[in-house]
C-alpha positions in Angstrom: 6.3 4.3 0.4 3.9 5.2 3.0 3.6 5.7 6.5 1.0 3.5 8.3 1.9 5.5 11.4 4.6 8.1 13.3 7.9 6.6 13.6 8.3 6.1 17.6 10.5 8.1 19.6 13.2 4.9 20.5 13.1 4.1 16.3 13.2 7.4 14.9 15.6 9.1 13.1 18.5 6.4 13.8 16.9 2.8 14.4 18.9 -0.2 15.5 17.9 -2.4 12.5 15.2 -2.4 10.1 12.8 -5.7 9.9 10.9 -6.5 6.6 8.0 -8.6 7.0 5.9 -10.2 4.0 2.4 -10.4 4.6 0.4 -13.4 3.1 0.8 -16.8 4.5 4.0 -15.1 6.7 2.4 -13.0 8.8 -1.1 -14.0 8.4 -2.1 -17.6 7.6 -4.2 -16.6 4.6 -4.1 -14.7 1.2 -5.4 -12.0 2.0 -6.2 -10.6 -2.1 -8.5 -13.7 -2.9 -9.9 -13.9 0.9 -11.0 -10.9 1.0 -12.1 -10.7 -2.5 -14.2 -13.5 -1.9 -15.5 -11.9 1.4 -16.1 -8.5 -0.6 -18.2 -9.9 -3.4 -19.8 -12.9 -1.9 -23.7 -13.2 -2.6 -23.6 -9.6 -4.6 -23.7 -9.1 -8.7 -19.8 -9.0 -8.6 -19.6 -12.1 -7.5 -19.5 -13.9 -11.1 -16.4 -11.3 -11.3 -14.3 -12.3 -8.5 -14.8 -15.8 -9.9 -14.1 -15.3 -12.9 -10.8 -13.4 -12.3 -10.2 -16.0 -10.1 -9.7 -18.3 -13.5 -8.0 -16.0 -15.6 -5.0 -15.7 -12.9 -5.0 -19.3 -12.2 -4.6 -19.6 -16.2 -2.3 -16.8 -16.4 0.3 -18.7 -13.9 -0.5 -21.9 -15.5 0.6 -20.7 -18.5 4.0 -19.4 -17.4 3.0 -15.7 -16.7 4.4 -14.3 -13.9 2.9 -13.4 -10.5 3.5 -9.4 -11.1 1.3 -9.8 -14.0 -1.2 -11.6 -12.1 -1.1 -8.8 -9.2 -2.0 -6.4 -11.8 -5.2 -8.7 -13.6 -6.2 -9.0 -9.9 -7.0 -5.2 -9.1 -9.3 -5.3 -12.5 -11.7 -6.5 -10.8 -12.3 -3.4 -8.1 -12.5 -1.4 -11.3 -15.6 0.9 -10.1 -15.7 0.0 -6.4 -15.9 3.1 -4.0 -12.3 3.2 -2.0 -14.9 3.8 0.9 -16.6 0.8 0.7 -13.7 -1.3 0.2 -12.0 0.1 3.2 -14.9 -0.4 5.3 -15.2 -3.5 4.4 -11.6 -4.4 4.7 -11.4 -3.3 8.9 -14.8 -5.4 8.9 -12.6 -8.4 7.0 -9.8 -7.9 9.4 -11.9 -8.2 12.9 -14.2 -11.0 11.6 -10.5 -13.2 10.8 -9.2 -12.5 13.7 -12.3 -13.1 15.8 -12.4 -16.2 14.0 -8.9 -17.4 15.5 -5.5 -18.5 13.4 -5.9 -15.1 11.7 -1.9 -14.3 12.5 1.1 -16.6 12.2 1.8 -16.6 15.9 5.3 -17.0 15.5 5.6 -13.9 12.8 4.1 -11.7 14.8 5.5 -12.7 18.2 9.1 -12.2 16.2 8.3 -9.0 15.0 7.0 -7.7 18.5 10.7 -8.6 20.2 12.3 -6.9 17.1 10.2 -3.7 18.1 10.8 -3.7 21.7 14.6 -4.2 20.9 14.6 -0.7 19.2 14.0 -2.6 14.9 12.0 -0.6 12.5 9.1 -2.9 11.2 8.0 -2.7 7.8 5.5 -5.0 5.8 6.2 -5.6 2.6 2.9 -7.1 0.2 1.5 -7.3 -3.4 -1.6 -6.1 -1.4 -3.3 -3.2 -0.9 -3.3 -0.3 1.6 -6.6 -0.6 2.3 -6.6 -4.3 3.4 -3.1 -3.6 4.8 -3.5 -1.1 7.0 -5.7 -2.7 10.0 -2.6 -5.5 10.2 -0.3 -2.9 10.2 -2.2 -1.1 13.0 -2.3 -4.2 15.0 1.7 -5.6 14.8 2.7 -1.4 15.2 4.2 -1.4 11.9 6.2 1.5 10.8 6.0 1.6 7.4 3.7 0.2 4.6 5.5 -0.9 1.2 2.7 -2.5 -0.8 1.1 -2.3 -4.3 -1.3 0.9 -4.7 -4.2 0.8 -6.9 -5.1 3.8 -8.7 -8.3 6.2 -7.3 -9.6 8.3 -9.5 -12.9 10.1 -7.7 -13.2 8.2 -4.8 -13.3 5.0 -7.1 -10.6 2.3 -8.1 -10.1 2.4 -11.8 -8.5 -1.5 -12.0 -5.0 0.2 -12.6 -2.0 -0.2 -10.6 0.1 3.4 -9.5 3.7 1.8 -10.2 4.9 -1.5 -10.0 3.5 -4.5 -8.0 5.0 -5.0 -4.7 5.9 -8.8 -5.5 9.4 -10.2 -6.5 12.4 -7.4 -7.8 9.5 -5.1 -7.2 9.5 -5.9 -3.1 14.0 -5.7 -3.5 13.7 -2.6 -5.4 11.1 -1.1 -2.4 13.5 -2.6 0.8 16.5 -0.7 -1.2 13.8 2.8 -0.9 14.1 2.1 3.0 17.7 1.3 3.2 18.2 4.8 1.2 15.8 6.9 3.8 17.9 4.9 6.6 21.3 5.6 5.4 23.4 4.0 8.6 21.7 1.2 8.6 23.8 -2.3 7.5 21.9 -4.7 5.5 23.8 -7.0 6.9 22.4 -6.3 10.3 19.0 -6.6 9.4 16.2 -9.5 9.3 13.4 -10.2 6.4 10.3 -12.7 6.8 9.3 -15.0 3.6 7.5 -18.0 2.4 7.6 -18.1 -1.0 10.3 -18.3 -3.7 9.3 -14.1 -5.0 10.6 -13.6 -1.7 13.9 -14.2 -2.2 15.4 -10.6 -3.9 13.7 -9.4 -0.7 15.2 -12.1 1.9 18.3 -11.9 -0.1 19.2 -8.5 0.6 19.3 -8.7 4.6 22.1 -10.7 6.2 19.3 -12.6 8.5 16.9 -14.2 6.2 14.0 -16.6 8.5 11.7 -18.7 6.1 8.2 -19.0 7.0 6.8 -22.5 6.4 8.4 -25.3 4.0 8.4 -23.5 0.5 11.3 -26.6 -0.9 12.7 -23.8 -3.9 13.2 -21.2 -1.5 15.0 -23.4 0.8 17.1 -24.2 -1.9 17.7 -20.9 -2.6 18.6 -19.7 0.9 19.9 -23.2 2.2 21.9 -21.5 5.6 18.8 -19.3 6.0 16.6 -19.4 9.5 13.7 -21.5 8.9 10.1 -21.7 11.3 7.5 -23.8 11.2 5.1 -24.0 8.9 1.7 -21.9 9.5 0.1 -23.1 13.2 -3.4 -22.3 13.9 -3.7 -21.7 17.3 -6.3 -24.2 19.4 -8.6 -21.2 20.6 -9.1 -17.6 19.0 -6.8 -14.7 19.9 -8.6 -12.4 22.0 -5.7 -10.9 23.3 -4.6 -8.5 20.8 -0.9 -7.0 20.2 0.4 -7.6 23.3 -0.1 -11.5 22.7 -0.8 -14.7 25.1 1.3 -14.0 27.8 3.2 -16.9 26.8 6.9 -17.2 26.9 8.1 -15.1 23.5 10.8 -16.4 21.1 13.8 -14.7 20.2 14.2 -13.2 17.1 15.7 -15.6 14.8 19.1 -15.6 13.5 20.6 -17.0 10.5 21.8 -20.8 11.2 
């Protein structure tokens, strides 16, 4: 587990709760691992590559594999990239989506804010990688950073994963981490964010699940679960940063 920054004085040590947030398509209306792939390698000799694993993940899940398998055949393809460039690029990724507007599901990050201010740890929790991770994390003051960690040998990726991919029992077996570093906390009292069925060991183990969107199997999963809509681009570009809008916030949701 890492830090993305210093736990705040009202959280630390004893917080309230503890909120778990997945990333892609819950927090951010995108997937961020092929978006910024495609970003990365556009127009460049690599770009053949990040097509081409592309394919071979869409044929991997087509052919029953599972999506931990594909998180690892997806970091092949930074196999020789400099961590440098990658995390250069990634803060230049981040400000171009979110200049662009709809970058963050508004209703995500607006829950996430009131869980903050009410005294909740926030942590992300994401098959993707620091580096791409860590502007959003910056942005919705999150205080820790579960996620999937490619290996850096000499200041390049080597295409390996360190550990398991964040995704499925691997995102359960990193919210139990937390719950052991947080001892008084009750799972019971605490909230997770999801929107796809590998979300569920992770939604499963809070007492206040809230699914993101209209993913039908995990609905059926988690049928007395908090649902929100699905992903709602706002009409003009967010240009108001974490404080948000100014518009009247939500609640945080509870379990119907």
């Amino acid at each position: 587990m890492t830090a993305t920054r210093s736990v705040p004085p009202a959280a630390a040590g004893r917080p309230a709760s503890i909120v778990f947030a997945d990333v892609d398509e819950t927090l951010i209306a995108c997937k961020s691992l092929f978006d910024f792939m495609d970003h990365y390698f556009a127009g460049g000799p690599g770009a053949r590559r990040a097509q081409d694993t592309r394919g071979a993940i869409g044929r991997l899940l087509a052919d029953g594999g599972s999506r931990e398998a594909g998180n690892r055949l997806y970091y092949r393809v930074w196999s020789g990239e400099r961590a440098t460039d990658v995390a250069a690029a990634a803060a230049r990724w981040a400000a171009d989506k979110r200049r662009g507007g709809g970058f963050y599901v508004e209703g995500t990050r607006a829950a996430l804010r009131l869980h903050r201010e009410q005294g909740s740890l926030v942590v992300l929790v994401s098959g993707s990688f620091p580096a791409l991770l860590a502007p959003i994390a910056a942005e919705v003051g999150a205080d820790h950073l579960l996620c999937s960690r490619p290996e850096i040998r000499h200041g390049r990726y080597t295409g390996e994963l360190i550990g398991e991919p964040v995704i499925g029992e691997g995102k359960l077996r990193a919210v139990e981490e937390v719950f052991r570093r947080y001892p008084h906390v009750e799972p019971g009292a605490c909230h997770a964010y999801g929107d796809h069925i590998s979300d569920l060991p992770m939604l499963a183990a809070v007492g206040h699940p809230v699914l993101v969107g209209d993913d039908a199997e995990l609905r059926r999963a988690l049928p007395h679960a908090h649902r929100m809509a699905a992903v709602q681009r706002p009409a003009t570009p967010d240009r108001t940063g974490p404080a948000g809008s100014g518009r009247r916030r939500p609640r945080p949701p509870r379990r119907a």
